[in-house]
C-alpha positions as CSV (number, residue, x, y, z in Angstrom):
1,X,4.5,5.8,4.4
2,X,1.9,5.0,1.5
3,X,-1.2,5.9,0.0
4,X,-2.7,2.7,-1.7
5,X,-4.5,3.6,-5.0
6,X,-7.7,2.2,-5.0
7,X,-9.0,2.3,-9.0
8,X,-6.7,1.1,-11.8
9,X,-9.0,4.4,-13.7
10,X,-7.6,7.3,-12.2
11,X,-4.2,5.9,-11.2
12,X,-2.5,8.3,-14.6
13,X,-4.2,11.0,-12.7
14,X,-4.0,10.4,-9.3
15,X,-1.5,13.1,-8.1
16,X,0.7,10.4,-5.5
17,X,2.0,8.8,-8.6
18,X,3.7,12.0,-9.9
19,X,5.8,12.4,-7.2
20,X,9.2,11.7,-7.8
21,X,10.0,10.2,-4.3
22,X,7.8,7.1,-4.9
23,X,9.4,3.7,-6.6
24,X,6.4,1.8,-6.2
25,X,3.0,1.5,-5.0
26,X,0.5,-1.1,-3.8
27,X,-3.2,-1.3,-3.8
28,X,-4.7,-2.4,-0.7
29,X,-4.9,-6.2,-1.9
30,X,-1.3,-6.5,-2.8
31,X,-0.3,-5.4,0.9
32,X,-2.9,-8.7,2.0
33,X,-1.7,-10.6,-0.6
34,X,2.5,-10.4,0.5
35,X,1.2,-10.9,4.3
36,X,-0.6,-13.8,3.9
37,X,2.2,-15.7,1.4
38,X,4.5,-14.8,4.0
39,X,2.4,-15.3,6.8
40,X,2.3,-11.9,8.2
41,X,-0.3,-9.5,10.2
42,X,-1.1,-6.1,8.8
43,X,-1.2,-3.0,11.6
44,X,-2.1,0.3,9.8
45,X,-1.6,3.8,11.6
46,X,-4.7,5.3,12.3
47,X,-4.3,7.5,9.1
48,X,-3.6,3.9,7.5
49,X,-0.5,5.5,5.9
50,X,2.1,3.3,7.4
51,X,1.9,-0.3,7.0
52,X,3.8,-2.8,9.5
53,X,4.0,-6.1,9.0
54,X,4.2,-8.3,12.0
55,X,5.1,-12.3,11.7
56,X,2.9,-14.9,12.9
């Protein structure tokens, strides 16, 4: 599970980053970016909090 940050602004703010569970995180564009140089689909939960990539 993940919640993309959106604004480079607020991301020393934004409370997700804080938590000491996360290694990483990805903004919205990155997750596009790695599916299409790897040519991959995107499917999102309905909460868009889980990301699957699905080969082409």
């Amino acid at each position: 599970m993940t919640e993309f940050w959106n604004n480079k602004s607020d991301f020393s703010n934004w409370y997700y980053v804080r938590d000491f569970i996360h290694l990483s995180f990805y903004h919205l564009n990155t997750t596009k970016y790695i599916a299409q140089k790897f040519n991959l689909s995107i499917v999102f939960n309905d909460a868009k909090r889980v990301v699957i990539f699905i080969k082409n």
